[in-house]
N, C-alpha and C positions, 0 to 999 in steps of 0.2 A: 504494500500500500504506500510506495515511497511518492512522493512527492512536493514538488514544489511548496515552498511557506507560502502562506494565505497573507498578502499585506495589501492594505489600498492608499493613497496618500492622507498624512494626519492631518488635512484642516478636509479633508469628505465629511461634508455633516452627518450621514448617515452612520460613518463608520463611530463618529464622536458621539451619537446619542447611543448607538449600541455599546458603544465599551461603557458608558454612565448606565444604561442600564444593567451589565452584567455588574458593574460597580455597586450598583443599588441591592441585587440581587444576592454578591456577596455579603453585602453590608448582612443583612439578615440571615444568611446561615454563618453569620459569622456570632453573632447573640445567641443565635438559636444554639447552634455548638458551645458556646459557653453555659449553655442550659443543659442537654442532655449529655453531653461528653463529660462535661463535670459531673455529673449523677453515674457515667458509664465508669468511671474512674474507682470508683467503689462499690458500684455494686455486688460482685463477686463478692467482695468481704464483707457485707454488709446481709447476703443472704445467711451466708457463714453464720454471721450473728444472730441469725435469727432460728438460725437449728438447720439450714438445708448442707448437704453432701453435695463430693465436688459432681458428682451426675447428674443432680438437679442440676447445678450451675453451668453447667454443659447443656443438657438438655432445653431450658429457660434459656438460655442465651440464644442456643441456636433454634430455638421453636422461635424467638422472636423476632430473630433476622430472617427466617422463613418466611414468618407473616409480614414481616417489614418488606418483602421482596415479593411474595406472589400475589398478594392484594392490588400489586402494581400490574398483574396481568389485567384485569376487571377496572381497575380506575385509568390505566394507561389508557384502554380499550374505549371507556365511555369517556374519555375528555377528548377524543379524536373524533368521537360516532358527536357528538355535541358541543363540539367547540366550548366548551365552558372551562377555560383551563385556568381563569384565577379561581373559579368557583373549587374547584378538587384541591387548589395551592392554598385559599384562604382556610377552607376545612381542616386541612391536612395538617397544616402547622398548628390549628388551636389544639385541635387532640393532642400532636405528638409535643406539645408544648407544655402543655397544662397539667398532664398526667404525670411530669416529673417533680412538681415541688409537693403536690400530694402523697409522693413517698414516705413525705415526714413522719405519716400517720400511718403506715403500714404498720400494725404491730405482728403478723406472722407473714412466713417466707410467700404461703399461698398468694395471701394477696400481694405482696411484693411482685410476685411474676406477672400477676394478673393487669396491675399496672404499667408493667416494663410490655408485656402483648399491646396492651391501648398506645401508649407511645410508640411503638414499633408503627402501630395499625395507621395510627396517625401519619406519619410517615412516608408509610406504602401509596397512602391517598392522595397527598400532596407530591410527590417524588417527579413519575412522567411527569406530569403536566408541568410542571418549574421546569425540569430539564429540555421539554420540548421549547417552551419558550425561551429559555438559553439558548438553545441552538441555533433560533432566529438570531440569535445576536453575534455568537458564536460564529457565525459564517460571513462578516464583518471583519472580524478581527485574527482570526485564526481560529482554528475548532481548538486545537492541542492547548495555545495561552488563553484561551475563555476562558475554557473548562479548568485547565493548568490554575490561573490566576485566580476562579471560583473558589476553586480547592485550598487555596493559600489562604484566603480570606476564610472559609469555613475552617481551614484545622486552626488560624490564628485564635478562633473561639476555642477552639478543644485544646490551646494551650493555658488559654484565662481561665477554662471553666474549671481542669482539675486547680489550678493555683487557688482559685477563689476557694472550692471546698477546703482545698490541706489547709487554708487560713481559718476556714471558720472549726474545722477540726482540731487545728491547732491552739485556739484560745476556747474554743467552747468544748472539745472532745466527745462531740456529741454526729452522729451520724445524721438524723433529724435534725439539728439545725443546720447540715448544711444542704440538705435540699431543699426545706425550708426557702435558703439566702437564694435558691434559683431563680425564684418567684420572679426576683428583678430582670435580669435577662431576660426572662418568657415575656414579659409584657411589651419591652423594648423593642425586640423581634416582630411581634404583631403589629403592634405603632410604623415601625419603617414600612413592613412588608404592605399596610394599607395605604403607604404613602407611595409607593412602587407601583400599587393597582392605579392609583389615582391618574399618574405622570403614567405610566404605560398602559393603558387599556386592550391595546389591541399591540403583541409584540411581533406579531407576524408580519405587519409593514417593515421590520427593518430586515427583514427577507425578502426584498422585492423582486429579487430573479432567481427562479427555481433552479436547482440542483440540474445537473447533467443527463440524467436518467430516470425516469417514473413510474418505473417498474412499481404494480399494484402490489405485488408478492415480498417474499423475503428470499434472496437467492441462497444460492448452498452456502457461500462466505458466510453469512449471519450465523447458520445454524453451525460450521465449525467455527465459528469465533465463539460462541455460545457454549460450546465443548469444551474449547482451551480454558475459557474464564471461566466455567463451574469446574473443571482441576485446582485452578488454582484457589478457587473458593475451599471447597474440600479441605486442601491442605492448609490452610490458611488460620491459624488457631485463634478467638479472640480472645483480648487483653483478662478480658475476665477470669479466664482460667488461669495465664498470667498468673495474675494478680490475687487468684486463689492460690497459686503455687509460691508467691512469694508470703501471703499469710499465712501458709501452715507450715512451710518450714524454716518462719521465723528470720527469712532476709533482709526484711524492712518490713518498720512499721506501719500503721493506716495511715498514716501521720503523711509517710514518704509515698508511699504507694501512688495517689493523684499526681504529684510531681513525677514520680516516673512516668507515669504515661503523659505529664504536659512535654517533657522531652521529645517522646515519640511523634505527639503532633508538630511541634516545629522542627522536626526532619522530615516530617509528613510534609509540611506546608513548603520547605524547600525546595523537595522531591519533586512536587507537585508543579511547582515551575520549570524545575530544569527540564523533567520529562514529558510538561506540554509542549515546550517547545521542540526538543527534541522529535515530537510525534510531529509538529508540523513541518520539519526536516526531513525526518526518515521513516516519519509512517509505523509501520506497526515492527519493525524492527525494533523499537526502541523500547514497545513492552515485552520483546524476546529474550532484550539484554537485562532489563530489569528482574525480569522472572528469574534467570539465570543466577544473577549476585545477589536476590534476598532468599533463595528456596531454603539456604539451611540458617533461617533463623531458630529455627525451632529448639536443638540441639542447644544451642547458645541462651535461648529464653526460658527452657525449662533445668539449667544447670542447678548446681548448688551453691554454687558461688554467685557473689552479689555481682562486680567487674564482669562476670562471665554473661549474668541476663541484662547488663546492661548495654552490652555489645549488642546480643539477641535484640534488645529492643530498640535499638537504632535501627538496627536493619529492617526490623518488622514495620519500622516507621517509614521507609524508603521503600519498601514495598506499597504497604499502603496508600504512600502519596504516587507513588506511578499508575499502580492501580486508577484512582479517583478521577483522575486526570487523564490517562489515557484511553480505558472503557467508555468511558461515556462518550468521547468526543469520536472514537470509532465508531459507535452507532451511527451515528448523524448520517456519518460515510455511506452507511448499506440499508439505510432505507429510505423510500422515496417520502417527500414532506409531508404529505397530508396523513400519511401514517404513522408517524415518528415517535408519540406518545405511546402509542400500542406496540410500538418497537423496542422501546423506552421498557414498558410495562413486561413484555415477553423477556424480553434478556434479564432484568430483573430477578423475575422471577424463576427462572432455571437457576441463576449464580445464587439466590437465597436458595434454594431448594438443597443445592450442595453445600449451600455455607451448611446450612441446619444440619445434613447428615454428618458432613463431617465435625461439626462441632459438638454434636452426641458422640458422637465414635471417639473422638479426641478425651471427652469429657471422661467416658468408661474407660479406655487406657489408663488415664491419670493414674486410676483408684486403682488399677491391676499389674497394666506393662507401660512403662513410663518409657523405656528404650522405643519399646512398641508406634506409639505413639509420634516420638522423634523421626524415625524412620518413613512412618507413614507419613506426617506433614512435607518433609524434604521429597519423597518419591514423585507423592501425586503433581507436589507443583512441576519440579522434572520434567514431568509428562505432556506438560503444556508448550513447552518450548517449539517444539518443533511442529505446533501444528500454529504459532503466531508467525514464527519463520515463513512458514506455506503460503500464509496468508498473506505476509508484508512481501513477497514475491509475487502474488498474480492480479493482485488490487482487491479494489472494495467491492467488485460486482460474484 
């Protein structure tokens, strides 16, 4: 999928109101990630404390990136079939926004998960539709630094939100008050995002000459691209478990814990630019080479040494940001425009399908075969390489 960078000259108005709205559009998952990234930060030890085992923690995590992922089949689908894409973006964030400072008052794990599902749910609904509207803007500026620069601006939140918690864990020691302190972000987030709908109504005018191709269907590149990234999903462990593995065997405290993963996201949010751009240079080679240099985090993040998962968790952070950055802006590539939500929503939901399996499977290793485990996340992503190679060799059709 090699090809030419996307650039148009800087005083094109159209390109200048597009890079303001992907600007505006950051601006709010950039709150919004200080909202639930700060709550994703400890959750794991926070079920812990409430009596669940690390295969619930596995299992809850990955049921809710499941649901966080295939609800996007069915909202992708209806914000395409009905144009209504702030209506699924407004919805979508109040759930997955609101459901996190209500944490405070979970007092058993049950409902604990059951809240982390509604945020996840939340999520799913608003996801396509934002992302389809980014890509109207996205094809302005470059797919690879829209999305790239989105992602910088959203993990920049996932580095504030865990610091905000370890501060308020830090002076209050209290898990509930720091999801509680979310509340502020979640509202901040909504406020911008109704200020976004206001100034943008309609984001598809800054798309105003369709794609090259408009094929109704999805060609076979989608559905092996759809392949490689549920491998790498699979393999792909989240921090929760992490961060259960560093609370049971006593590597750091809850205290440090949100700090380590605010690290992660600002290697994520660097990532996230160098490898958007990089995709608008070299196309999908550049998620082949990423794949390649984080597959053995795993090893490293689940050691016993502290030094050792801190390595692990840089790299998981460099994955992640190439990930973010470059998935998404691939789609755009391989579907035609009027479909792009349902595009959005389908690829979605196969990569949570295998996050979920493999992050139950991951979850069960923990408690039995820990090598197990290592081995398995390093393999499956492995296995993805060579079918993005394929890919970035014959183009996006």
């Amino acid at each position: 999928m090699s090809k030419a960078p996307q650039t148009m000259p800087t005083r094109d108005p159209v390109r200048s109101r597009a890079l303001r709205f992907v600007l505006l559009l950051g601006a709010v998952s950039l709150l919004a990630d200080v909202t639930y990234e700060g709550a994703r930060g400890i959750i794991g030890p926070y079920l812990q404390h409430l009596g669940a085992r690390a295969a619930v923690v596995g299992v809850a995590v990955g049921l809710g990136e499941f649901v966080g992922y295939a609800v996007r089949l069915l909202s992708g689908y209806w914000s395409d079939r009905t144009g209504r894409y702030w209506l699924f973006t407004l919805l979508g964030y109040g759930l997955n926004l609101l459901a996190v400072p209500l944490l405070a008052w979970a007092g058993h794990w049950p409902l604990a998960v059951a809240l982390l599902l509604v945020e996840r749910f939340g999520k799913a609904l608003r996801a396509p539709a934002r992302d389809a509207m980014l890509s109207h803007a996205a094809g302005q500026v470059g797919r690879g630094w829209a999305f790239g620069l989105h992602e910088a601006l959203d993990q920049t939140g996932a580095v504030l939100g865990p610091l905000l918690v370890a501060g308020v864990l830090y002076s209050r020691g209290d898990y509930r008050a720091g999801f509680a302190a979310l509340a502020v972000p979640a509202l901040l987030a909504l406020t911008v995002l109704l200020l976004a709908w206001r100034l943008y109504p309609h984001p598809r005018e800054l798309e105003p000459v369709a794609p090259s191709w408009q094929a109704r269907g999805f060609g076979r590149a989608f559905w092996l691209y759809l392949a490689a990234a549920a491998l790498v999903a699979a393999g792909f462990a989240d921090f929760a478990l992490v961060a259960y593995h560093l609370g049971s065997r006593d590597l750091l405290s809850s205290t440090w814990i949100p700090t380590l993963y605010a690290l992660a996201m600002a290697v994520d949010a660097a990532a996230a630019l160098a490898f958007g751009r990089a995709y608008d240079r070299w196309g999908l080679r550049a998620l082949a080479v990423s794949t390649l240099l984080t597959a053995g985090f795993a090893p490293l993040a689940f050691a016993t040494t502290l030094p050792a998962v801190v390595v692990g968790i840089v790299l998981w952070g460099v994955g992640m940001g190439a990930q973010e950055s470059i998935l998404r802006a691939a789609v755009a590539e391989m579907a035609p425009v009027q479909r792009r939500a349902t595009a959005y929503g389908l690829f979605n939901t196969g990569y949570g399908l295998a996050w979920f399996v493999g992050s139950a499977w991951m979850g069960w290793l923990y408690d039995h075969a820990l090598t197990a485990l290592m081995l398995f996340s390093v393999g499956v992503q492995l296995l993805a390489v060579p079918l993005f190679w394929h890919l970035a060799r014959r183009g996006p059709h």
